[in-house]
N, C-alpha and C positions, 0 to 999 in steps of 0.2 A: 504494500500500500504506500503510496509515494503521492507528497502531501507537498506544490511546487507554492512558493509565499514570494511574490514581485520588494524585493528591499532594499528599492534603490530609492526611495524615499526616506526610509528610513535611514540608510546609510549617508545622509546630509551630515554635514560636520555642524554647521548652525542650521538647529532643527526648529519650525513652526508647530502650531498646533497641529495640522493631519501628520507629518512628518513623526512629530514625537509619539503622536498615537498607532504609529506603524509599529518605530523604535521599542515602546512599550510593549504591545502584544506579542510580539517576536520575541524578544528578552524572557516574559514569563510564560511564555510558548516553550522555550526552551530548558526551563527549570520543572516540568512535567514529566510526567513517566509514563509507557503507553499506556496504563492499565486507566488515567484521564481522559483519554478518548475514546473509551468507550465501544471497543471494535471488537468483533465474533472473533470468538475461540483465541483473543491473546495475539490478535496479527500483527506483524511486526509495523511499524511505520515511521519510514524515512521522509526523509523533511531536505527540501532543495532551494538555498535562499536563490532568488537569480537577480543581479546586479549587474549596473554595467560599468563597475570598477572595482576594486579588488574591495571586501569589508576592513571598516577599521573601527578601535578599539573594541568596547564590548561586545560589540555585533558580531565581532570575528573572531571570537570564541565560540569553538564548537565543538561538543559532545561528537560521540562516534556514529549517532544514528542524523547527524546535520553535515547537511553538505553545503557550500559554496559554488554556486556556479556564474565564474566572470562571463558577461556576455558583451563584449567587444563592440564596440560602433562607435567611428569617428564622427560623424556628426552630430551636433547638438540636438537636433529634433528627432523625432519620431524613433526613439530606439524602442518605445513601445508598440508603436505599429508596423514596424521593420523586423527589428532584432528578436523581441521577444515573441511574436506571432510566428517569427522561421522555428526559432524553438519548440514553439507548442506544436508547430507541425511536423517536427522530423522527430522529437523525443520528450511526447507530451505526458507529463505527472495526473496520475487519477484524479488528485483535484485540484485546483488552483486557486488562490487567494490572493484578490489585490486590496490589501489595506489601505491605499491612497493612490491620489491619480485616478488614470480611467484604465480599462480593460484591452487587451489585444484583438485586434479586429480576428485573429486565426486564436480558438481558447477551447479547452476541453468542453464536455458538455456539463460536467461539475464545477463548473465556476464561478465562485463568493467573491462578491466586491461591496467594499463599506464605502455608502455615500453618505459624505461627510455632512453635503448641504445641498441649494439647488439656488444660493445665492445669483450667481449667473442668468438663470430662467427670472429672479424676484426681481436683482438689480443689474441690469443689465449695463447699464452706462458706467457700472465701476471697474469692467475688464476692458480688456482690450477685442478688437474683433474675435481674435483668433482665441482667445482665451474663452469668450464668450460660447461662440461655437463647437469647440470640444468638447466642454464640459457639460451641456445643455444636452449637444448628442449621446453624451456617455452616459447621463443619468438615464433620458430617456430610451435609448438602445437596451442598457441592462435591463429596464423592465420588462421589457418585451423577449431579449435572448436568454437573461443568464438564471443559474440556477437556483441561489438564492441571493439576497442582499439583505446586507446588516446595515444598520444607521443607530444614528446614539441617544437618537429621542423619539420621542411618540410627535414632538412637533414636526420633525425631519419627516419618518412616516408618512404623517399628515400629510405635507405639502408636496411628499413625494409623488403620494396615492394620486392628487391634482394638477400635476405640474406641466401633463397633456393637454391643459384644457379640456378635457372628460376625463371623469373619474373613470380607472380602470376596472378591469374584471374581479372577483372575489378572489381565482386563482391566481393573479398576477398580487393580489395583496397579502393572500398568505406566503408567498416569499418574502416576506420582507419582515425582519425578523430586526427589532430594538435588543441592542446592548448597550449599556449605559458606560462612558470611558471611566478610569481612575485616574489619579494623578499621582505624581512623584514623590514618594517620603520623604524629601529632602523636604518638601514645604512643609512645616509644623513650626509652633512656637520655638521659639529659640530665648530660654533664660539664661540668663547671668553671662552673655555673648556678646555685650555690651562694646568691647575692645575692637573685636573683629569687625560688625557694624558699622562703629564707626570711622575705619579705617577705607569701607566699601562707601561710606556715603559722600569722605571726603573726595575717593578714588573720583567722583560723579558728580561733585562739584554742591552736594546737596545738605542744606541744612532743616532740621526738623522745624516744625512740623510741615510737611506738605501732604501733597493728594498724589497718586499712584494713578497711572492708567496702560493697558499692555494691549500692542495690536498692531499691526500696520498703520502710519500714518496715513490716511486713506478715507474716500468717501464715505463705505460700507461701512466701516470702524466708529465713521462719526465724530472725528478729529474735530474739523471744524467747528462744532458746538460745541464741545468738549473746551475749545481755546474760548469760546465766548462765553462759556458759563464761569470759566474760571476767572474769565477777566472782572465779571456782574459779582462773583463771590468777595474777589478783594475788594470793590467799590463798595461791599456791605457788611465789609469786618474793615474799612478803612480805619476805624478807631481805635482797634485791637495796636498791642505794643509788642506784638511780633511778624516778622513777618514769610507768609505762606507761597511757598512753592509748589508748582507741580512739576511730574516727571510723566516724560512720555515715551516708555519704553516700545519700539519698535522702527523699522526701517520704512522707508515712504513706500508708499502705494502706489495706484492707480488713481490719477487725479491728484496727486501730491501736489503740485503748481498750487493749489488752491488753500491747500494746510499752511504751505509755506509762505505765501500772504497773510494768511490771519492769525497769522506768527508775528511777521515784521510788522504788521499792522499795529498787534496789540499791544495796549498798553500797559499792561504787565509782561510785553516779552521778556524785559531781564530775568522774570522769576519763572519762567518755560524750558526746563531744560530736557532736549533730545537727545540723549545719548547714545539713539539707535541698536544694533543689537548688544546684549546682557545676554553675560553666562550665566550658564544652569544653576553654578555653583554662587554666584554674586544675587539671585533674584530673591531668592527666601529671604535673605537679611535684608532687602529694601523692601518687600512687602510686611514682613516684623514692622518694619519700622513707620510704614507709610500712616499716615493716621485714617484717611480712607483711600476703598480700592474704587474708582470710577472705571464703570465699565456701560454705557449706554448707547453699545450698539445696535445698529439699525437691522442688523440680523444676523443670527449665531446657528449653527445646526446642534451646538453642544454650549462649548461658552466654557472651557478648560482654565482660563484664570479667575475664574468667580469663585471655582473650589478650589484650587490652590489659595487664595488668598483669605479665604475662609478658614484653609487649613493652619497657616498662619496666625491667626486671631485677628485679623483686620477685617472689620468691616465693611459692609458694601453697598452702593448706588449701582443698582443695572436697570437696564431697559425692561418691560413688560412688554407682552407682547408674542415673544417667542421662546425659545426655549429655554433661556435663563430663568426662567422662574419653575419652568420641570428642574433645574438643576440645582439653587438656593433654597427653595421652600419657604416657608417664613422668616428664612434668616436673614434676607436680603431688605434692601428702602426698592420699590422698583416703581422708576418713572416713566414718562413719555418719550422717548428718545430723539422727538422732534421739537420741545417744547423746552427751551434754553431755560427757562423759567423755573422749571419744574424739575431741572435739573440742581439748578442752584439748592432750591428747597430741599430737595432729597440729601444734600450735603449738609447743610445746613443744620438739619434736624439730627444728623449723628453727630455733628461735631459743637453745638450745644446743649443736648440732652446725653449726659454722661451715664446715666442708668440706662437708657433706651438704646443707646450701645454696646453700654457692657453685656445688654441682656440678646443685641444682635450677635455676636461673637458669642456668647458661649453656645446659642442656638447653633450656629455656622460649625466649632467646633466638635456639636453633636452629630451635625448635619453629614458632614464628610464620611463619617462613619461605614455610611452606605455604599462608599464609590471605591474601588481600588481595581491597577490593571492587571491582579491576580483572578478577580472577580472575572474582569472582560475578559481575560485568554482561556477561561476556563467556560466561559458561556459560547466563546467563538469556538473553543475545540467542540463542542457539540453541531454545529451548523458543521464544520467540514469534516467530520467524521462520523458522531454519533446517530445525527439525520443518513446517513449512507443503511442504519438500519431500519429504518421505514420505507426504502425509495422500491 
């Protein structure tokens, strides 16, 4: 039984959110023993990462029953509908699993692909042509070819069930199968680390207190509002006798020209600081430290820094609307993502009500409880193996 996993996503040096969620499930994919997947009479099953460059660090650790396989291609595009599709057609694995990205135009008949979102179909004018159209093709192609699909919310689901403009068949909706992501142990409170902290916050030019926000600089993200709610906040603590920063943790987007004006524009840019990508090992101690996590994007299929920074103890401002609120529960303030105003207030209200946040954070640190990516690789090993005993 040979179980082929696309990880070349995973295998990014600086990982995003689908990225890390490949990373993840693979890693605790690989700390499993057959007897987790649940296969007739004890079968054996080999696992074939396929990359198109050699794995590095953890990812390229591998047990006897994982293999590596480099798949070679000089050009930047299409190694998946090139490279990987020759593959599946000269020496194709029983089932295949693409955790991010899209799918091989040439794919066994068993093949699992997690959509992450269908952002693209929602907002279109935040990609690029060609980004646009691939991904809108890939969501809506899988439902119709492949053989099953994962997504990490009932919201996802949702809008996947609709994103044809007709809701689809009963059969094409029982494929599609919600697992909820985990996130990275490394985020949790961190006591008496006081030292280290603050050695990352001066690394970043950052003094307490500020607001936290993690994302692409970018339309979809909701940058833009994000800089005007911040600028309306300082104009309503102007009295206060310290003074408040935000940090805008991520690299520009699509539509960045526009962030980057209401940057220069504003007039609290001295206290705006981008310091674009932040390591894995640096973000726990800035979210420790943030005093809120601002997160009011315009649409998430999961929303991966709401629980981390939950997991942290810091409190949170997200958008309603979509999936972040499947993923916070009560433990979140959640606004209008389009209403600067209402943004403000949702800050507002945790960072003068000291009870009403202490009591958001220890919710949030009940809350996480529920999510880990031991959980998710152990609900995914069922979809590609254990469903193999009902087909």
């Amino acid at each position: 039984m040979i179980i082929g996993i696309d990880a070349s996503r995973a295998n990014h040096e600086q990982r995003t959110g689908v990225e890390n969620y490949a990373f993840h499930v693979i890693e605790e994919m690989k700390k499993m023993q057959n007897s987790d997947f649940r296969m007739q009479d004890n079968e054996e099953i080999k696992f074939i990462l396929y990359t198109d460059k050699p794995l590095q660090g953890e990812l390229a650790k591998l047990s006897e029953n994982w293999e590596e396989r480099v798949l070679r291609w000089l050009p930047q595009r299409l190694w998946t509908q090139i490279r990987l599709s020759w593959e599946m057609l000269v020496n194709p694995p029983d089932v295949l699993f693409i955790p991010a990205h899209v799918f091989p135009l040439i794919h066994p008949k068993k093949t699992v692909m997690t959509v992450h979102d269908i952002a693209a179909i929602r907002f279109p004018e935040s990609y690029n042509w060609f980004e646009r159209w691939y991904s809108t093709w890939s969501a809506r192609k899988a439902l119709q070819t492949l053989w099953k699909i994962i997504v990490p919310s009932e919201f996802t689901k949702k809008e996947l069930s609709t994103s044809a403009h007709q809701h689809i068949s009963t059969s094409a909706q029982e494929k599609i199968y919600v697992i909820q992501h985990g996130y990275d142990e490394r985020y949790k409170k961190l006591d008496n680390n006081e030292t280290m902290t603050k050695q990352i916050l001066d690394k970043y030019s950052i003094t307490k207190p500020f607001i936290m926000s993690v994302g692409r600089l970018e339309e979809k993200k909701n940058t833009v509002r994000i800089v005007k709610a911040f600028e309306k906040l300082k104009e309503r603590l102007r009295t206060t006798d310290y003074r408040l920063q935000i940090l805008l943790v991520g690299k520009p987007g699509f539509g960045y020209e526009a962030v980057k004006q209401a940057i220069e524009n504003s007039s609290s840019k001295d206290d705006i600081i981008t310091p674009g990508f932040v390591s894995e090992e640096d973000m726990p101690h800035l979210m420790n430290a943030a005093e809120v996590f601002l997160f009011p994007s315009l649409y998430e299929g999961f929303g991966l820094p709401v629980l981390e920074s939950m997991a942290c103890g810091t409190s949170v401002v997200a958008s309603k609307g979509n999936s972040l609120e499947e993923v916070g529960g009560d433990a979140c303030v959640y606004v209008d993502p389009m209403n600067v105003e209402e943004i403000v207030q949702g800050i507002v209200k945790l960072m003068q009500n000291e009870d009403f946040k202490i009591q958001n954070i220890k919710k949030g640190l009940e809350r996480v409880k529920d999510f880990s990516w031991e959980t998710c690789a152990k609900e995914t090993s069922v979809i590609l193996s254990g469903e193999l005993l009902h087909e």
